[in-house]
C-alpha positions in Angstrom: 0.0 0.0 0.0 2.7 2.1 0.9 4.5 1.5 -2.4 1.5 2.1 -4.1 1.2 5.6 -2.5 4.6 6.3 -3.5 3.5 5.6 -7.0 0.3 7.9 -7.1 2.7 10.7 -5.5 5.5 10.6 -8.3 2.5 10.5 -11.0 1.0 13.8 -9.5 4.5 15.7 -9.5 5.8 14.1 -12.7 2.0 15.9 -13.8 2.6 18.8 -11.9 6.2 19.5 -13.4 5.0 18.4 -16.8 2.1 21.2 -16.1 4.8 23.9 -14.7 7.4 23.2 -17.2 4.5 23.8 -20.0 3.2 27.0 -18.6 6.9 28.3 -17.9 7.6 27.8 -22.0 4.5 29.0 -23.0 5.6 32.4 -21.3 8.9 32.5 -22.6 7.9 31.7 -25.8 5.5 34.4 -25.7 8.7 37.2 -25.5 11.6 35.4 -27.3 10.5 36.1 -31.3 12.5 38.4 -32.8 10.1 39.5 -35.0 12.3 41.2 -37.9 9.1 40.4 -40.5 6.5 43.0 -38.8 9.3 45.5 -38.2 10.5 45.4 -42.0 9.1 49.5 -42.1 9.8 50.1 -39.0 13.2 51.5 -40.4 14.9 54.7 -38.7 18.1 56.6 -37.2 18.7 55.2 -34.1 20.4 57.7 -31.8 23.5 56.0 -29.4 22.0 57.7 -26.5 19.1 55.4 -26.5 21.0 52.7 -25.5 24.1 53.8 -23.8 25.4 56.6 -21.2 28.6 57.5 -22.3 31.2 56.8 -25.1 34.8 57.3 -24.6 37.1 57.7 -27.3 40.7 56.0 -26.0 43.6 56.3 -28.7 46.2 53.3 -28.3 49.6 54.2 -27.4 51.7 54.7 -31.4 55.2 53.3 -30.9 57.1 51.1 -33.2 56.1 47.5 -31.9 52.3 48.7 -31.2 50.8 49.7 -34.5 47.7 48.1 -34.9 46.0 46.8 -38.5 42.2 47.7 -38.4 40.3 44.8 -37.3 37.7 44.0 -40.4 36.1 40.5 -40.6 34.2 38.6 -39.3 36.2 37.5 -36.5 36.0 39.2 -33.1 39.8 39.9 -33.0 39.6 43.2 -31.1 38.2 43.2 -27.2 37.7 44.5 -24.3 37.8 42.6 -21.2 38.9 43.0 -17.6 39.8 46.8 -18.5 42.5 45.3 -21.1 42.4 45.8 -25.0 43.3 42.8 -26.9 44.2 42.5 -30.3 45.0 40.3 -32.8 46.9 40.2 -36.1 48.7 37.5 -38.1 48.9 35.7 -35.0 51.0 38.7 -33.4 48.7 39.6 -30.4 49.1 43.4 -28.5 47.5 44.5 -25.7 46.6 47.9 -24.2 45.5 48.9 -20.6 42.2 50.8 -20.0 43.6 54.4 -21.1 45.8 53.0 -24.2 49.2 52.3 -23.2 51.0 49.9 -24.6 51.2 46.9 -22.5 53.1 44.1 -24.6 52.9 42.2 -27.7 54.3 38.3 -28.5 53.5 35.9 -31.5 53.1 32.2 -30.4 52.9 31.3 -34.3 55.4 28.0 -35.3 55.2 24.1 -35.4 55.9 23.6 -31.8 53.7 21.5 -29.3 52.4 25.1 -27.6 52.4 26.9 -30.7 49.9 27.0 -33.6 50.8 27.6 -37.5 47.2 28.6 -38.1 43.9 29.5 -35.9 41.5 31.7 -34.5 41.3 34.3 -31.7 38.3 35.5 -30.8 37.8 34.8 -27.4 38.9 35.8 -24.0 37.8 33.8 -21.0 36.8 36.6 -18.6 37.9 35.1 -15.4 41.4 34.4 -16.1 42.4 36.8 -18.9 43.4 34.1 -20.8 43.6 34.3 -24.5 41.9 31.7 -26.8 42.6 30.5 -29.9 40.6 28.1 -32.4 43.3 25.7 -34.5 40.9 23.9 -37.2 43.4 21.1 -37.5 43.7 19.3 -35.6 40.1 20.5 -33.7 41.7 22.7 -30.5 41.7 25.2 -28.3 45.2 26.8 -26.7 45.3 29.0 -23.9 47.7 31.7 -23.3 48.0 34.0 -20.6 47.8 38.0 -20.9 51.8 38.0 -21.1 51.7 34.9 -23.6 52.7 32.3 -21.5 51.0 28.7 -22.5 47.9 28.4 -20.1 46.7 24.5 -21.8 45.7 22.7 -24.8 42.5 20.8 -25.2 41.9 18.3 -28.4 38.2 17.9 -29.3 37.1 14.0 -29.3 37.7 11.5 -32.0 38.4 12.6 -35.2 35.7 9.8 -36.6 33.0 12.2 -35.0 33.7 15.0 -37.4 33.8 14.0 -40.4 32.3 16.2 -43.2 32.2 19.2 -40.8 33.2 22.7 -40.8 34.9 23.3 -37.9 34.1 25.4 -35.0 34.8 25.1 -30.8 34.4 27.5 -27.9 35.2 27.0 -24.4 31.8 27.3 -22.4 32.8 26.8 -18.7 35.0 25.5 -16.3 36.5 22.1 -18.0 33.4 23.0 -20.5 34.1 23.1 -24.4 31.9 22.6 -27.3 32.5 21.7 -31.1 30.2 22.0 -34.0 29.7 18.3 -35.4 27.1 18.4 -38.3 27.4 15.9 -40.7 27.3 18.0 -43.7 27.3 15.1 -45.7 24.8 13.0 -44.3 22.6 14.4 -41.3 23.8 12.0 -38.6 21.6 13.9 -36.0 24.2 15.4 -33.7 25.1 18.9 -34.7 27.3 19.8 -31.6 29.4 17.8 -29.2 30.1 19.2 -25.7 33.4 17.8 -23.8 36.0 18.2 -20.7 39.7 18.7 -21.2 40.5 15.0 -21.9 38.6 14.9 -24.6 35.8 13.3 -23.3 32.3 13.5 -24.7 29.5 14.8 -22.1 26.6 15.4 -24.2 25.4 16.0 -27.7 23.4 18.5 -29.0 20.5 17.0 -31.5 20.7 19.2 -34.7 17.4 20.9 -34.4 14.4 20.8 -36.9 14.4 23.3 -38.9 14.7 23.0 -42.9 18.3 23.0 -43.0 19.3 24.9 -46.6 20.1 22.1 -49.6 23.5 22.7 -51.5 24.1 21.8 -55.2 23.9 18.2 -56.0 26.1 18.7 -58.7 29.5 20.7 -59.0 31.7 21.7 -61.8 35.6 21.1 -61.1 38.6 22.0 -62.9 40.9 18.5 -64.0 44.2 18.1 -64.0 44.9 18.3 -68.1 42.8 21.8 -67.7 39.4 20.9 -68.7 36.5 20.9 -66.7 34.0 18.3 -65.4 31.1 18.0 -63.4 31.5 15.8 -60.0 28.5 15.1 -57.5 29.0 17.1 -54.6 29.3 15.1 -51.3 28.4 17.6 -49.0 24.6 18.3 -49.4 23.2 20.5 -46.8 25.1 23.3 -45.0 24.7 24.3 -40.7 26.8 26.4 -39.4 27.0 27.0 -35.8 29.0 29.6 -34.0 29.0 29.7 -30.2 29.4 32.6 -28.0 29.4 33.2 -24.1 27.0 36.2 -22.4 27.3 36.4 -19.0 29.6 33.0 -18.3 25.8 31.6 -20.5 26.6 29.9 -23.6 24.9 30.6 -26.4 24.5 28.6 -29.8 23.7 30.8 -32.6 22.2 29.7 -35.9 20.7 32.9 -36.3 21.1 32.6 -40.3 18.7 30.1 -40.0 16.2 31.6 -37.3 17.5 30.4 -33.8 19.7 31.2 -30.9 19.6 28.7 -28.4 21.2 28.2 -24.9 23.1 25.7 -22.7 22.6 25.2 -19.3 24.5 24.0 -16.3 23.6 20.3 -16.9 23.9 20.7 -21.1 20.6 20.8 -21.8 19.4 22.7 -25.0 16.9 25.5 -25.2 15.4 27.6 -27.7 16.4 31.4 -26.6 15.6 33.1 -29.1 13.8 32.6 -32.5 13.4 34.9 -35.5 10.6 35.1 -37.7 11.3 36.7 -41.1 7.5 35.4 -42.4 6.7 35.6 -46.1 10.2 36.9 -46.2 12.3 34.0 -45.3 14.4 31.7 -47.7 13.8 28.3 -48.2 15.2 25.6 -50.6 12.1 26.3 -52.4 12.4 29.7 -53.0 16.6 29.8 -52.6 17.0 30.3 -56.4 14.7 33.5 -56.7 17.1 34.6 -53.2 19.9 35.1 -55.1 18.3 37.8 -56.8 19.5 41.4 -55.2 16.1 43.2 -55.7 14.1 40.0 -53.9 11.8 40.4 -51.7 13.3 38.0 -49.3 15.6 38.2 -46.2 18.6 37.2 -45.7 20.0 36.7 -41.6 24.2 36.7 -41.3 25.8 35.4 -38.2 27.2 38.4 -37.1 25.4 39.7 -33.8 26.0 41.1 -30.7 24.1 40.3 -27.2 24.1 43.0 -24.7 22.6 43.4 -21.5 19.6 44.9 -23.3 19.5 44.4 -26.6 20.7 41.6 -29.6 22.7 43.2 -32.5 22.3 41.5 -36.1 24.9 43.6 -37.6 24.3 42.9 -40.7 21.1 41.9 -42.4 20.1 41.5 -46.1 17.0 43.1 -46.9 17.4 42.6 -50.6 14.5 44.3 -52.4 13.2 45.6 -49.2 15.9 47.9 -47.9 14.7 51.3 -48.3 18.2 52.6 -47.1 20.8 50.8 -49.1 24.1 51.7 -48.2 25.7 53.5 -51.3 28.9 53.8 -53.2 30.3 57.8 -53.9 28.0 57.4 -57.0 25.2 57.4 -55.2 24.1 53.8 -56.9 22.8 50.8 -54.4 26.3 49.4 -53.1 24.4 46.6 -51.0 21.5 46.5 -49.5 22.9 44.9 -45.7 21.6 47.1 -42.5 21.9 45.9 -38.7 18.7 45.4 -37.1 18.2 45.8 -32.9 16.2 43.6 -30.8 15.0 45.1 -27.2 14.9 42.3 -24.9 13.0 43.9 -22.7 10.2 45.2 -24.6 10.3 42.7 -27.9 10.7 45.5 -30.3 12.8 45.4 -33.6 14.4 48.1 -35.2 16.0 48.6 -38.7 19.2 50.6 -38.3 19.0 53.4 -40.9 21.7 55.4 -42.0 22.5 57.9 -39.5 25.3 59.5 -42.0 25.7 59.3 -45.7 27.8 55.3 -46.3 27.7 54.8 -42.8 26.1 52.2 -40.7 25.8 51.9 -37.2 24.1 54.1 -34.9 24.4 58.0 -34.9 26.6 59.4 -32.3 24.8 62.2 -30.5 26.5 61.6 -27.5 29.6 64.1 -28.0 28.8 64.4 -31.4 31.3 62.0 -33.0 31.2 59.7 -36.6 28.4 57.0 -36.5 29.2 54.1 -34.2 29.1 50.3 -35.2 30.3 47.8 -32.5 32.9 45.4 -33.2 32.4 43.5 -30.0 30.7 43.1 -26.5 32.2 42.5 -23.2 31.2 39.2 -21.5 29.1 40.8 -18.7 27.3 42.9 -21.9 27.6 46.6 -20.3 30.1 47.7 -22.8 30.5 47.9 -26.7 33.6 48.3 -28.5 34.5 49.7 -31.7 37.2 51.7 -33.4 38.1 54.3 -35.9 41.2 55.4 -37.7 43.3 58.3 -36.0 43.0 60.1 -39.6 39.5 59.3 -40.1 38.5 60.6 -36.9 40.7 63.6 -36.9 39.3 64.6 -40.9 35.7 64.2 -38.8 36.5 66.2 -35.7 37.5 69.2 -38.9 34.3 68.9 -40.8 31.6 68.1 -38.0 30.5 70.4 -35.0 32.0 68.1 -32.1 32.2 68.2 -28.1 34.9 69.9 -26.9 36.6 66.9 -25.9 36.6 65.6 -29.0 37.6 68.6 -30.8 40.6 68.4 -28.4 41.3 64.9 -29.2 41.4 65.4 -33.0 43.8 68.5 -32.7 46.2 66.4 -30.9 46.0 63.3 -33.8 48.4 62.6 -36.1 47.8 60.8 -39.6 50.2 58.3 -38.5 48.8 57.5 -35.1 47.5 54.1 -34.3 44.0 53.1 -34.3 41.7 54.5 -31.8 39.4 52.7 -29.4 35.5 53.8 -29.0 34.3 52.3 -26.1 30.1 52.6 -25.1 28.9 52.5 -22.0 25.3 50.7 -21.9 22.7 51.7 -20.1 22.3 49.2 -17.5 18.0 48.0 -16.0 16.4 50.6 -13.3 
């Protein structure tokens, strides 16, 4: 009797959680669409002041050894973390206190056992300062300390688990790391792999279901003698995950395909976020028609920031429904890419026009300074970084009504100076 009590008690929780768990999603779910379809007029100048409280414009120290090569790509190679700037180029990495001064610079580039010949940085693990860089091949992550010391190694798992993938690993924790694993190939099921530092597999992450775009069955490749054939094309359907960490919270984003989902402390998977483009979004159907630049369809990149209040897309294509193309000298369509804002807290979208002639970003009415586009977020998300050119900012500070701290700043730049940093400081919840 007692047992059977027991039994009746578990079925009434197991209900109850089953009950809570439901109502609990069906809450969330009601405030994490990023709706970009219903905002698609909803277009306009966004000021920087709407978002953040202050912007500080910190020019790094110009000696011989600390010239820095603007940071373009896709690649998060310039940050800011624990008041340090780090940068990275050609595998040469500098770094740069809080005000600019030159702190040091090494290059762990070679064919040693703590070296790498060719990888990644674009990470910095907040709690130790540790840099991280991605090395494709093998699949690995090394660790170096601020002052380039070797800080560890890890190896992803068996090779035979990543086959016909393009590569991609994070670390996501304490003894925490994750690798993108989808077959692209054949759908095996498993799109990411989450393991320790020996290696060891600790869950998998089931590739999620959504129509996952087709490639060409068929591809044309040049022979040997010259000529050209045409080959059937092994890999057949293309997922590419990128992973990311917000507040020590990791984040899998597949944002080109409508998702950004999280990872909690027991590595289970949850849909965070998910973006509805509507009659607008690309399918295999309709992917031929998408390649058209005038098509009314939309186009989602990777490339997106997560802040304390607001997700980033810095650059999406609205194709035939970008009513503020960014535009060449000529004044002709150049592309048609903008970034688009999503407020956490109130569910809005926003379509990031223009605030200056070729220039995207957000306009800078804080101290009256060339439009701001972020490069990168802390880890904690209170703070946006960016950068401009010491002679593009100096040319701006001439031809614009400025602050008077920036007016100061300019008169004191040389053509030659190195790059200088824009940091913002978000606006943080009342």
């Amino acid at each position: 009797m007692k047992k059977s009590v027991t039994l009746i008690q578990c079925a009434i929780l197991l209900l109850s959680s089953t009950f809570l768990i439901s109502c609990n999603s069906d809450k969330r779910a009601a405030g994490n669409i990023i709706d970009i379809a219903a905002a698609i007029n909803d277009g306009r100048v966004v000021n920087l002041s709407e978002i953040a409280g202050d912007i500080t414009y910190i020019p790094l120290e110009t000696t011989d050894s600390s010239l820095v090569i603007e940071p373009r790509g896709a690649r998060q190679s310039f940050i800011y973390e624990n008041e340090t700037f780090y940068t990275n180029s050609r595998g040469v990495f500098k770094l740069f206190d809080k005000n600019g001064k030159f702190l040091r610079s090494f290059n762990r580039k070679g064919r040693g056992p703590q070296e790498f010949t060719y990888g990644f940085f674009d990470a910095v693990d907040p709690k130790s300062g540790n840099i991280i860089v991605q090395i494709d091949y093998p699949m690995s992550l090394i660790e170096y300390s601020d002052k380039g010391d070797f800080a560890g190694k890890v190896v992803a798992p068996a090779d035979s688990l990543f086959k016909c993938v393009f590569p991609n690993l994070a670390k996501i924790g304490d003894n925490r790391y994750i690798a993108a694993a989808f077959n692209a190939c054949k759908d095996m099921g498993v799109c990411a792999y989450i393991f320790d530092s020996l290696s060891n597999v600790v869950a998998k992450v089931p590739t999620p279901k959504i129509e996952i775009p087709d490639l060409e069955s068929d591809e044309v490749v040049i022979t040997d003698k010259g000529g050209s054939e045409t080959r059937e094309n092994n890999i057949k359907k293309m997922l590419n995950l990128y992973f990311y960490m917000f507040k020590n919270e990791p984040r899998i984003n597949i944002s080109s395909l409508g998702y950004i989902l999280s990872i909690n402390e027991d590595n289970n998977v949850d849909t965070l976020y998910k973006i509805n483009l509507g009659d607008y979004r690309i399918t295999n159907a309709n992917r031929e028609k998408a390649k058209s630049k005038d098509a009314k369809l939309i186009s989602v990149s990777d490339m997106l920031l997560e802040t304390e209040n607001q997700i980033i897309f810095k650059s999406v294509n609205l194709k035939g429904l970008n009513n503020d193309p960014l535009v060449s000298s000529e004044t002709k369509p150049m592309y048609k890419w903008s970034p688009v804002m999503f407020d956490k807290n109130s569910g809005k979208v926003t379509i990031l026009h223009m605030p200056e002639n070729n220039s995207m970003g957000f306009k800078e009415d804080l101290k009256g300074g060339p439009a701001f586009m972020p490069k990168s977020v802390s880890n904690d998300g209170k703070t946006l970084l960016g950068y401009i050119s010491a002679m593009d900012l100096k040319m701006y500070v001439e031809e614009h009504d400025c602050s008077d701290e920036l007016e100061k700043l300019g008169e004191k730049l040389d053509e030659s100076d190195n790059l200088v940093a824009v940091l913002v400081k978000l606006k943080e919840n009342k």
